[in-house]
OpenMM code with the backbone's topology and positions (N, CA, C; nanometers):
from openmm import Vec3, app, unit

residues = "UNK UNK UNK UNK UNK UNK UNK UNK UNK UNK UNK UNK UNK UNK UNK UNK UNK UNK UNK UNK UNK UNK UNK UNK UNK UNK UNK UNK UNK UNK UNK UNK UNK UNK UNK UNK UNK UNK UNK UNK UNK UNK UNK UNK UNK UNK UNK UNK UNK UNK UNK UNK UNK UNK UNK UNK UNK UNK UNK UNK UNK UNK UNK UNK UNK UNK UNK UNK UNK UNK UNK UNK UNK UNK UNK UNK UNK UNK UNK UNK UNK UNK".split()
positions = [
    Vec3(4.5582, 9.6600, 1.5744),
    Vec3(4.5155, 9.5429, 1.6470),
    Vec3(4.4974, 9.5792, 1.7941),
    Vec3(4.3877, 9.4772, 1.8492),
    Vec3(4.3622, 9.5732, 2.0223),
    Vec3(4.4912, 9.4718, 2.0994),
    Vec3(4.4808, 9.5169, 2.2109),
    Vec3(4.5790, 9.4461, 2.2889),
    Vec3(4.4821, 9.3590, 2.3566),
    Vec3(4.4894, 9.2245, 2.3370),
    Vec3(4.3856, 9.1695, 2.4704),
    Vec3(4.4665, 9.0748, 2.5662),
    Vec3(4.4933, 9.0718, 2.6675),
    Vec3(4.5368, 8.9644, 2.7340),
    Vec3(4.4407, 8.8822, 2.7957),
    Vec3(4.4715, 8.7398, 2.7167),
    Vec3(4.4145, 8.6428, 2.7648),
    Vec3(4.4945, 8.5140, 2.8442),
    Vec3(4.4218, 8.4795, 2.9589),
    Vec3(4.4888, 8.4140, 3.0718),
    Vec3(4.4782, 8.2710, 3.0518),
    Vec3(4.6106, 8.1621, 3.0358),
    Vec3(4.6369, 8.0726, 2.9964),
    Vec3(4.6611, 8.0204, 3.1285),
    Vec3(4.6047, 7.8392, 3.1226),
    Vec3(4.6532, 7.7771, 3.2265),
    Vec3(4.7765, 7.7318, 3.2556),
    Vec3(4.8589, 7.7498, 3.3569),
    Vec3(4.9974, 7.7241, 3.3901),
    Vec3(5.1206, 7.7839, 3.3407),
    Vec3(5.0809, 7.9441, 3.2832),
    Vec3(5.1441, 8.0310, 3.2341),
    Vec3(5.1287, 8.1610, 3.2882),
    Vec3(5.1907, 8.2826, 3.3110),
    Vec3(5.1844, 8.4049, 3.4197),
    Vec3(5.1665, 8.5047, 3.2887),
    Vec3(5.1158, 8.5981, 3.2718),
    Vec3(5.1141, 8.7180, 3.1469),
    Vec3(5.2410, 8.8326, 3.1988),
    Vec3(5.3645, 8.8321, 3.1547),
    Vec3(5.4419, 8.9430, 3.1934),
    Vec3(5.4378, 9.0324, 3.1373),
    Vec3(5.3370, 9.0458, 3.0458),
    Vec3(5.3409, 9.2287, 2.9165),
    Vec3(5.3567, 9.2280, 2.8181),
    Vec3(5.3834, 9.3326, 2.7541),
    Vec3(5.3833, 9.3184, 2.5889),
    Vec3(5.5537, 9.3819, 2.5363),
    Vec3(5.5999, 9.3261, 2.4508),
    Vec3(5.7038, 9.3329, 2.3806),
    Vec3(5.7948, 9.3170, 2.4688),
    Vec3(5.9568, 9.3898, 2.4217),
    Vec3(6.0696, 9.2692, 2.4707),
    Vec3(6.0824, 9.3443, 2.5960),
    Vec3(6.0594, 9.4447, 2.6380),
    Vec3(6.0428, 9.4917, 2.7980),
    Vec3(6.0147, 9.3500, 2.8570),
    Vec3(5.8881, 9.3036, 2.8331),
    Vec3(5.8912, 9.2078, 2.9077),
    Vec3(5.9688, 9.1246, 2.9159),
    Vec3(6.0652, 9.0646, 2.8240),
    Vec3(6.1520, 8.9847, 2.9082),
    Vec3(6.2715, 9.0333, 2.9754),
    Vec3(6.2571, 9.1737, 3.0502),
    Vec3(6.3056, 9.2154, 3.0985),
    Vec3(6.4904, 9.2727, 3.0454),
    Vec3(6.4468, 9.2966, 2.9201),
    Vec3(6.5289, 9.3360, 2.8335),
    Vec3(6.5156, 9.5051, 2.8399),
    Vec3(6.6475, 9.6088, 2.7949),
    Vec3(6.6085, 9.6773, 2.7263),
    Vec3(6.6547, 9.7245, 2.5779),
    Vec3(6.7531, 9.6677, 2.5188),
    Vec3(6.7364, 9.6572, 2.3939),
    Vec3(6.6992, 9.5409, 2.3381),
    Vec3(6.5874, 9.4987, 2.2392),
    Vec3(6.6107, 9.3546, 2.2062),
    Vec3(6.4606, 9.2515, 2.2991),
    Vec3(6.5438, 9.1250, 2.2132),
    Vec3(6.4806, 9.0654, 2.3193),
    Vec3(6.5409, 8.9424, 2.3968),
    Vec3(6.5012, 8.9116, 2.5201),
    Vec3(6.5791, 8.7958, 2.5967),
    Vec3(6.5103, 8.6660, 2.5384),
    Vec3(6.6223, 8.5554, 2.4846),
    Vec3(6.5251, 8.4383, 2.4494),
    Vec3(6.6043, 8.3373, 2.5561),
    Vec3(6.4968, 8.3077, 2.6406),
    Vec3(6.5314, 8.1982, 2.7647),
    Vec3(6.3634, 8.1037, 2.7559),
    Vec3(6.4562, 7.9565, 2.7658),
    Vec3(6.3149, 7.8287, 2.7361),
    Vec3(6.1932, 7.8798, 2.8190),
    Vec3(6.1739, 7.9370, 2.9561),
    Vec3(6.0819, 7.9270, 3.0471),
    Vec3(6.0131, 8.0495, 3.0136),
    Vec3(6.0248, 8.1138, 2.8635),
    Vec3(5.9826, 8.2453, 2.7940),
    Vec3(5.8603, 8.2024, 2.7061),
    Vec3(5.7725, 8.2738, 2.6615),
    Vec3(5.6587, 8.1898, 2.5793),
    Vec3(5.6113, 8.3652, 2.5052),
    Vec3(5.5759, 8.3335, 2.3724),
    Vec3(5.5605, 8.4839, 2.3146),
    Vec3(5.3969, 8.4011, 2.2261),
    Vec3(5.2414, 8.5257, 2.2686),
    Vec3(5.1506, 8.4829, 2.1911),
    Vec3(5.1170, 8.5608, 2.0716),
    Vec3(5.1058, 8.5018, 1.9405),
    Vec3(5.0464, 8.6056, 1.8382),
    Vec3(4.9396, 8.6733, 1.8907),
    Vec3(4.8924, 8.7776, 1.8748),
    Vec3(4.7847, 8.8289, 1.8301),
    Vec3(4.6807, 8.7795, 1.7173),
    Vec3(4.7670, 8.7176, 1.6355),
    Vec3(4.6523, 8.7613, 1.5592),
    Vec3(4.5607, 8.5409, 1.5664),
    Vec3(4.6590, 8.4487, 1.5715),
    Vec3(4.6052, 8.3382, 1.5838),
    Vec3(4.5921, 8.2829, 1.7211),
    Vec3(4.6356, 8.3295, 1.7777),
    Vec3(4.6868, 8.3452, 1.9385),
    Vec3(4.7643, 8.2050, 2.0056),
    Vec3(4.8578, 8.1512, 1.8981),
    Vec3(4.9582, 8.0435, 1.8616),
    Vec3(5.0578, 8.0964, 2.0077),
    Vec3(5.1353, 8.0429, 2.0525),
    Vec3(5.2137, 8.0043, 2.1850),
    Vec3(5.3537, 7.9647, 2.1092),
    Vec3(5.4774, 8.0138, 2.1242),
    Vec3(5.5866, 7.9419, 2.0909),
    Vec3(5.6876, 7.9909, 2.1831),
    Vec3(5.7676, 7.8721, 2.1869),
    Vec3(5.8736, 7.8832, 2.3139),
    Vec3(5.9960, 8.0153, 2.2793),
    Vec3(6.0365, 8.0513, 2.3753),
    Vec3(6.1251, 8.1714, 2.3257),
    Vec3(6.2832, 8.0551, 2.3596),
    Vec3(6.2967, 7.9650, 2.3747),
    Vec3(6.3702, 7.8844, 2.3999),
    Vec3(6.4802, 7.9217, 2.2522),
    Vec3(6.6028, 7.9103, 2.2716),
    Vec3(6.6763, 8.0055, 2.1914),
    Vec3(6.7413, 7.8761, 2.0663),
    Vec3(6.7061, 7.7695, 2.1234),
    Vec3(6.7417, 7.6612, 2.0277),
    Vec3(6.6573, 7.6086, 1.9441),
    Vec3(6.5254, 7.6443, 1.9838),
    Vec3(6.4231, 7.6449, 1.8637),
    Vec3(6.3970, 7.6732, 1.7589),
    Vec3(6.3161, 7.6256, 1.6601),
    Vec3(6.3149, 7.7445, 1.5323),
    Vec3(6.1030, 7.6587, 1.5557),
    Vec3(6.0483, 7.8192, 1.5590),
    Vec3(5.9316, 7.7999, 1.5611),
    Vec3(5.8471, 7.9531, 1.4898),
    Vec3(5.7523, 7.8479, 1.4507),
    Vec3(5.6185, 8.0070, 1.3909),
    Vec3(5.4799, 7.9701, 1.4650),
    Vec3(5.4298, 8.0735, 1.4714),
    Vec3(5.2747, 8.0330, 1.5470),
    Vec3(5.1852, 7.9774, 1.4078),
    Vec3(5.0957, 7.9354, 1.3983),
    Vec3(5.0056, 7.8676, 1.3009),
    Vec3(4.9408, 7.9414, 1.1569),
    Vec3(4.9328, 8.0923, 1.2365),
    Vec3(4.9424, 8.1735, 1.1081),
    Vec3(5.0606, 8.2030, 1.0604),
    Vec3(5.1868, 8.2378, 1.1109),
    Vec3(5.2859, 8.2467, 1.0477),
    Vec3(5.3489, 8.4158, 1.0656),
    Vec3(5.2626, 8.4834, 1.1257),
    Vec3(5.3052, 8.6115, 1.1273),
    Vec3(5.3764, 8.6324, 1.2742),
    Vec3(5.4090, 8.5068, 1.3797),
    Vec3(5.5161, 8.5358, 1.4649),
    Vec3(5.6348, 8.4225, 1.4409),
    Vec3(5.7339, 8.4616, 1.4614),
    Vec3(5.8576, 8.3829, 1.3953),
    Vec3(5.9917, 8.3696, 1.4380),
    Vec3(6.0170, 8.2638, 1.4861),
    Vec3(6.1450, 8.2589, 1.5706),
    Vec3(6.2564, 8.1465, 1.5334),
    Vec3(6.3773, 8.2071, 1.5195),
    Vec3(6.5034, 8.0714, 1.4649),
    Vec3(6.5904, 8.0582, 1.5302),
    Vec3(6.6871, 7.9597, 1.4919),
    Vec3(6.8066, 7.9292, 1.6534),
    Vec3(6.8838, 8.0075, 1.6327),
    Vec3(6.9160, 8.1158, 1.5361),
    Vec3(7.0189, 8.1956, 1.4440),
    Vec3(6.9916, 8.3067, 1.5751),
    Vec3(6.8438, 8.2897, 1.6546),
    Vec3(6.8671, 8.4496, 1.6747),
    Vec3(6.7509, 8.5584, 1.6676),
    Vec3(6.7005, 8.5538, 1.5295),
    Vec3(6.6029, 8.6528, 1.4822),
    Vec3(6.4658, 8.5822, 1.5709),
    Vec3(6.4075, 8.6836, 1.5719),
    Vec3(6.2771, 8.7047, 1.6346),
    Vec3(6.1828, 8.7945, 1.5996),
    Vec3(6.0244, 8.7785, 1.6085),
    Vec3(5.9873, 8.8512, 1.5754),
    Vec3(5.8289, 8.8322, 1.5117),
    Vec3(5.7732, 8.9767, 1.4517),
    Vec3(5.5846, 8.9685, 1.4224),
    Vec3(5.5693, 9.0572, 1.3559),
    Vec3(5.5387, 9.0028, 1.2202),
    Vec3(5.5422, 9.0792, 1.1200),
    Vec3(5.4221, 9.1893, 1.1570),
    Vec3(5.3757, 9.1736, 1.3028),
    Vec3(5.2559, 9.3103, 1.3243),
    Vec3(5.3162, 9.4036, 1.4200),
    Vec3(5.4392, 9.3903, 1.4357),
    Vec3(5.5160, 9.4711, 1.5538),
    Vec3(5.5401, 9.3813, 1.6833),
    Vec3(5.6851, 9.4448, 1.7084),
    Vec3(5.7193, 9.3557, 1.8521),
    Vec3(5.6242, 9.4020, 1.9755),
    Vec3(5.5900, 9.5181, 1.9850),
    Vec3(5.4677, 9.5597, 2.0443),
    Vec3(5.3831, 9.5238, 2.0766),
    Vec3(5.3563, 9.4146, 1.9353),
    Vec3(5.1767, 9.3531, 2.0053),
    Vec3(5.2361, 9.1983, 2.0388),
    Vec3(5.3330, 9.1791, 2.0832),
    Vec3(5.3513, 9.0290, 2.1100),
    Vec3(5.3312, 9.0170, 2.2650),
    Vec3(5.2835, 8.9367, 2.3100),
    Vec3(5.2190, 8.9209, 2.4790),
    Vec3(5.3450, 8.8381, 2.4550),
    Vec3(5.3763, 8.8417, 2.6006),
    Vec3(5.4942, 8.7366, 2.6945),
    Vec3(5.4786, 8.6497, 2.7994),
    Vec3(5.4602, 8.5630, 2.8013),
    Vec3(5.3858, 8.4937, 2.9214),
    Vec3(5.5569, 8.3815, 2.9462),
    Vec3(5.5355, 8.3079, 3.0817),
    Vec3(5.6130, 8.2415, 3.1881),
    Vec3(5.5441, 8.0938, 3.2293),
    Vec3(5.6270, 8.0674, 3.2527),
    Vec3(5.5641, 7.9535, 3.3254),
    Vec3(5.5549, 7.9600, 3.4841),
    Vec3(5.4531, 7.9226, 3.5434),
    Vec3(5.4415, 7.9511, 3.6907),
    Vec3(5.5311, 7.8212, 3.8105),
] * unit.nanometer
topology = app.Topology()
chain = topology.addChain("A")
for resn in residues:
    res = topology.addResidue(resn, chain)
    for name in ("N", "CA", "C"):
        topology.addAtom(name, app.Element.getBySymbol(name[0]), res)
């Protein structure tokens, strides 16, 4: 899959995988966190009390904890709120 970053209104692009949330093992799940599929390009809060999937279903997040894209944590963009 290519990497494309695309620029959302009232959201900042911080990079790809959990580096970006300024993690280095893992990933940081804090509400003002936002992770986009690739492949539907679905938006879900990294907010740690959530349980959310993007619309296709191949990014996936629960309040337990787990996280994650069944295409690699790699291709997940990280975006912020400004």
């Amino acid at each position: 899959m290519e990497r494309k970053v695309t620029e959302i209104d009232g959201y900042r692009f911080l990079g790809w995988g959990p580096t970006a949330t300024r993690s280095t093992i893992g990933w940081v799940m804090r509400a003002d966190l936002f992770a986009r599929c690739g492949r539907c390009g679905g938006l879900i809060s990294l907010d740690p009390a959530l349980d959310e999937n993007c619309r296709c279903g191949r990014l996936n997040k629960d309040s337990a904890g787990r996280f994650g894209s069944t295409d690699g944590d790699g291709d997940i963009a990280i975006y912020t709120t400004d």
